[in-house]
N, C-alpha and C positions, 0 to 999 in steps of 0.2 A: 668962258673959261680961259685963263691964263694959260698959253703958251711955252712959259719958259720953267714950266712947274719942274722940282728936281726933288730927288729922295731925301730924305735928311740922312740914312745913315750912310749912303756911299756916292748920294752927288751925281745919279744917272739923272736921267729926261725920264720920267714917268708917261708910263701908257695909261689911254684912256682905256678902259675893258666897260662891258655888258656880262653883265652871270645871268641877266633873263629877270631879277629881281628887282634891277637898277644897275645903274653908271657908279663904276669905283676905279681906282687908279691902280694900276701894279708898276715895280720896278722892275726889267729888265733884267737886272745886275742883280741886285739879292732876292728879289723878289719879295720885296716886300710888299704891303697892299697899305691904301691910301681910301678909309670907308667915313662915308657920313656918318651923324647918327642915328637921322632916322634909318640906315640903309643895317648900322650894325641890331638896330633892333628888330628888323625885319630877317634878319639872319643869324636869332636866337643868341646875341650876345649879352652879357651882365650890363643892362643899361645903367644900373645904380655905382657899377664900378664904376664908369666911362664918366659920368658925370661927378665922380670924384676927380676924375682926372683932369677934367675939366677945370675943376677949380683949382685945383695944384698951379695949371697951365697959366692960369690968370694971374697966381700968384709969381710967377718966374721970370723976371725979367731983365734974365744976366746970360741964360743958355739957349742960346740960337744955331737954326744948321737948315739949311733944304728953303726949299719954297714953294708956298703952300698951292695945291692946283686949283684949287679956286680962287684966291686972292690975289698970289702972288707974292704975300705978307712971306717973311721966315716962322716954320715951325720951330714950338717951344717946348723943350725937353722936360719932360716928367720921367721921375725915375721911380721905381714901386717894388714894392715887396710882396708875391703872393705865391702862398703855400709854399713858403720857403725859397722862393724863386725871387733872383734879384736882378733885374733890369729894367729898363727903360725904354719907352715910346715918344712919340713926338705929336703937339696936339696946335691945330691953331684955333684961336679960343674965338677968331673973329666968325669964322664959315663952318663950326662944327666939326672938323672931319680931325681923322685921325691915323697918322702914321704905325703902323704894324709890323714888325717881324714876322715873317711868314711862319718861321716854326714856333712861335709863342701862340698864334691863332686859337692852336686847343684850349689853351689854359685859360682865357676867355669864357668858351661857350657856357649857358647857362648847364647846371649840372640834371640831367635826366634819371627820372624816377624809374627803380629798378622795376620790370616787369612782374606783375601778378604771378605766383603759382597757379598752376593747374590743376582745378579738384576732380576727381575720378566720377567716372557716372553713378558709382554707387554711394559713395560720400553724395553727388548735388542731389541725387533721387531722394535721400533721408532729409536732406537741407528742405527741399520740397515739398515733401509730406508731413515734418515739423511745421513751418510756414502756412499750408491748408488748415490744420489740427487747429493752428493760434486762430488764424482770420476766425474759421467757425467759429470755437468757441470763444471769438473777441467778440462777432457778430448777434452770438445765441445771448450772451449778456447785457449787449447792447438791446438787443430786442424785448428781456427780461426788466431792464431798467426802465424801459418805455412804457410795457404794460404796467407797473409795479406802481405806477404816476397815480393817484387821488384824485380820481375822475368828479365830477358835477353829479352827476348817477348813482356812482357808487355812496357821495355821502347822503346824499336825498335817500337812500335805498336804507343809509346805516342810522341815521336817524328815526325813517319811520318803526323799524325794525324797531330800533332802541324803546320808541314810545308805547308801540303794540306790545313790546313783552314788559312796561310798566303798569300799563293800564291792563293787563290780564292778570299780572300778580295784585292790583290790588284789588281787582274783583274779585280776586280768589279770596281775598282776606275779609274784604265787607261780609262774603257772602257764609265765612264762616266754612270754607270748606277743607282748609290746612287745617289740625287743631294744634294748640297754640303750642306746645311742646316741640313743633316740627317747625314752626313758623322761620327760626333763623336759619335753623337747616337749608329750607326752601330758599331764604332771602339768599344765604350765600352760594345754593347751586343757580338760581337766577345769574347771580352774578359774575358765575365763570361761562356762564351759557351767553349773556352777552358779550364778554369779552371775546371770547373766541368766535361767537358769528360773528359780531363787531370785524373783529381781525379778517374772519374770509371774505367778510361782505367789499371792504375796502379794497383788499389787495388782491384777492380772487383766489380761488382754490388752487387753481392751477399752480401760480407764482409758490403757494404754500409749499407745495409738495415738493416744486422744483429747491425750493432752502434747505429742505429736511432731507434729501437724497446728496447734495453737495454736502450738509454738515457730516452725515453716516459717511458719505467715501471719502472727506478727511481725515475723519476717525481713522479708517482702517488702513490707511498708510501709514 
């Protein structure tokens, strides 16, 4: 580090300091500070500013003052405007670091997220009991959907089923035991007899009942 380091805004000898985080510079006299930028990012400053400022710094090169403590180079004047607030710092664009006013320092810091409310034990205990009610019944559907699956069994089981109440309708008919006035009667109660086993056989009884009791207590909401 350069020796003959001096402030830019009043032209003291800058002290080297330790805050415990890293090495930065203060001045005696105004007390300004003199921060790197990995050291202002590590001390929760707008890095995205600082790096504007940066490029300003690069662009400047008519406004000189101070000498930088690590180079030795002269800091280069950026002037800036934020939240209405209008002055100037000093950047050297060669070693990063960057001259501060000590009482501008706030206006810097990254802006902190206002702390959460506090909900009462009776409020989170409802929050809780809502939240159990959902999982369950997030879980009882899920387990519903699972069963509800078109098993290998269940069609083997709805097939033969299908065939056995074919081949008995039409023995009934060979054998002459519907007489024929009744025949489509019979043909079409067959056919709501296999639908509906059809339907239990596949999807199981269970699954049935559970559709028919959610369709009724949507009804009566």
């Amino acid at each position: 580090m350069k020796q003959n380091s001096s402030c830019p805004f009043c032209n003291f000898e800058l002290q080297k300091m330790n805050s415990g985080r890293g090495i930065y510079y203060k001045c005696p006299h105004c007390h300004a500070v003199v921060y790197s930028f990995p050291m202002l990012k590590r001390l929760g400053f707008q890095d995205r500013l600082f790096t504007k400022f940066l490029a300003k710094a690069k662009q400047n090169n008519t406004k000189f003052n101070g000498l930088c403590s690590a180079c030795g180079q002269p800091y280069r004047e950026v002037e800036y405007d934020l939240n209405d607030y209008h002055s100037k710092l000093y950047v050297c664009p060669t070693c990063l670091t960057f001259a501060i006013p000590a009482m501008e320092l706030a206006i810097f810091q990254k802006t902190v997220l206002p702390t959460e409310k506090t909900i009462s034990p009776n409020t989170q205990a409802m929050m809780n009991e809502l939240d159990e009610k959902l999982a369950a019944d997030k879980k009882r559907w899920k387990e519903f959907d699972k069963s509800i699956k078109i098993s290998k069994e269940r069609s083997i089981g709805f097939f033969i089923f299908l065939f056995g109440l074919i081949a008995c309708y039409s023995k009934a008919i060979t054998k002459g035991i519907f007489p024929d006035t009744i025949q489509p009667l019979m043909a079409v109660i067959s056919l709501i007899i296999c639908i509906f086993a059809g339907v239990f056989i596949l999807f199981g009884w269970k699954n049935i009942i559970e559709v028919i009791k959610q369709y009724l207590g949507n009804l009566r909401r």
